[in-house]
C-alpha positions in Angstrom: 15.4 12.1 -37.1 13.6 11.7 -33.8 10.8 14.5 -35.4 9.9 12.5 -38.4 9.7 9.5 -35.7 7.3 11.5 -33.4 5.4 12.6 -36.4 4.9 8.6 -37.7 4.0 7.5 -34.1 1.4 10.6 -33.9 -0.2 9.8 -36.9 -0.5 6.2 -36.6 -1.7 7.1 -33.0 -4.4 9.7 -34.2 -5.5 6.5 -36.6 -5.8 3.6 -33.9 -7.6 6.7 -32.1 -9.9 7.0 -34.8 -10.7 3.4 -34.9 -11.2 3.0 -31.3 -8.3 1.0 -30.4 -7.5 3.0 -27.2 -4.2 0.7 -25.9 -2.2 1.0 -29.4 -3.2 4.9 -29.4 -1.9 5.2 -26.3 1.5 3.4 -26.8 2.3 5.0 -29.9 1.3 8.7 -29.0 3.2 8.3 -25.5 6.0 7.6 -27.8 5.7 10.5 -29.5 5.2 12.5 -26.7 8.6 10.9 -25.3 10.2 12.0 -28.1 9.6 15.1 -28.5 8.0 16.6 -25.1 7.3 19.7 -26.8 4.7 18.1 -29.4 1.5 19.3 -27.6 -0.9 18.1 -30.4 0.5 14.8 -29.6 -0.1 15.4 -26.2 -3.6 16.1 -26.5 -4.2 13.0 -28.4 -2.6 11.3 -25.7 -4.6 12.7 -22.9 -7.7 11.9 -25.1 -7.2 8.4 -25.7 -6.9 8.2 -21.9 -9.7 10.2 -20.9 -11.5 7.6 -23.3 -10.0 4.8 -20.8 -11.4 6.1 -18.2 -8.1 7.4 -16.8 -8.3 10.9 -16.1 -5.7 10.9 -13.3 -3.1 10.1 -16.0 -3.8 12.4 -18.5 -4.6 15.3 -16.3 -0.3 14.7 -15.2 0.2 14.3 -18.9 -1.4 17.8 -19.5 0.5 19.6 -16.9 3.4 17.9 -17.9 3.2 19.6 -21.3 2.5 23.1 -19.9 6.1 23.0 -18.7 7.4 22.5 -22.5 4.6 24.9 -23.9 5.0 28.3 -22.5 3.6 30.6 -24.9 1.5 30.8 -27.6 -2.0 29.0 -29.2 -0.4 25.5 -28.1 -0.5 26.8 -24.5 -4.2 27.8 -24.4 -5.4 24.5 -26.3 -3.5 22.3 -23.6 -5.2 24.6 -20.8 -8.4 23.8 -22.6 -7.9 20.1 -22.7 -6.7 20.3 -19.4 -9.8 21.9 -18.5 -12.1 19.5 -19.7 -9.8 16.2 -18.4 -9.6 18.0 -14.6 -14.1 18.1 -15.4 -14.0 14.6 -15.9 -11.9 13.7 -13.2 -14.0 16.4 -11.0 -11.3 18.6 -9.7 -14.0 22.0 -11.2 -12.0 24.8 -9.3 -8.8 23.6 -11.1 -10.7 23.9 -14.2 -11.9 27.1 -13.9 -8.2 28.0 -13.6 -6.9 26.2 -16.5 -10.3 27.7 -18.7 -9.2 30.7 -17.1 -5.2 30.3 -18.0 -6.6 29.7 -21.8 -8.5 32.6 -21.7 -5.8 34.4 -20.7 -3.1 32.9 -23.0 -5.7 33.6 -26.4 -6.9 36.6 -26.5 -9.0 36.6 -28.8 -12.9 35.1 -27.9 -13.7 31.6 -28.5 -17.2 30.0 -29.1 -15.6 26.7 -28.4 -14.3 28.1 -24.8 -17.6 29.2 -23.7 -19.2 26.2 -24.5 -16.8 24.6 -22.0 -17.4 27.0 -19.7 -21.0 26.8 -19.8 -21.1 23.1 -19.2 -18.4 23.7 -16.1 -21.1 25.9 -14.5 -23.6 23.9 -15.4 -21.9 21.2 -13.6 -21.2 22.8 -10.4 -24.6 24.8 -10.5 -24.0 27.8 -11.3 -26.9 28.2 -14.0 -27.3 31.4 -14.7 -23.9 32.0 -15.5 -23.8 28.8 -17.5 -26.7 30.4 -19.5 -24.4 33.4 -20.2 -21.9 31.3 -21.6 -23.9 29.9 -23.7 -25.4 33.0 -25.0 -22.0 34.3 -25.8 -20.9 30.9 -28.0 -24.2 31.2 -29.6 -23.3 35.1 -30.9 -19.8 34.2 -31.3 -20.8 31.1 -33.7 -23.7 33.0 -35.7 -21.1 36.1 -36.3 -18.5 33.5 -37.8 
């Protein structure tokens, strides 16, 4: 019962998301999240809208929060990404480099869409020449897909 709950909250939530209507998104996705503290996509969305609020504090606690349920797996290296890209915003770079790093780690396989984030962390904290790597690597991962 409490599933199909989460689920109705999450999708209303990705909708008001959608729309821009950042203070419903974030009270029904939070409720989704308390639901089921496992549901990482909702968890994402949750972090987003807040990272859209201009509240990166928050959602960086909400995406370490969800590391704890998410152990394993491609859920695990997505919230890693979006924790990347939150601890960016909030400017915390060498714990993003982990988390990047803790994705990379968790998948495998390459990722276009992770080097692109790494570029622009490099890029950010000046290391350009590297940042130019990464970006060469996305751009021969995306033309050989």
């Amino acid at each position: 019962m409490s599933a199909i709950m989460a689920r109705r909250y999450y999708t209303r939530g990705l909708s008001e998301l959608k729309s821009n209507e950042l203070d419903d998104a974030c009270q029904d996705l939070q409720a989704a999240v308390q639901l089921i503290p496992s549901y990482y996509e909702a968890r994402m969305a949750y972090a987003t809208a807040l990272l859209k609020l201009k509240d990166p504090p928050r959602a960086i606690a909400t995406l370490r929060a969800g590391l704890h349920y998410t152990t394993s797996g491609p859920g695990r290296a997505l919230l890693c990404r979006a924790l990347g890209d939150a601890l960016v915003q909030g400017g915390d770079f060498l714990a993003a480099e982990q988390a990047f790093a803790e994705s990379q780690a968790t998948s495998p396989q390459d990722s276009a869409d992770l080097h692109d984030r790494l570029a622009r962390l490099r890029a950010r904290t000046g290391r350009f020449d590297e940042a130019f790597t990464e970006l060469l690597a996305a751009a021969r991962l995306s033309k050989s897909s």
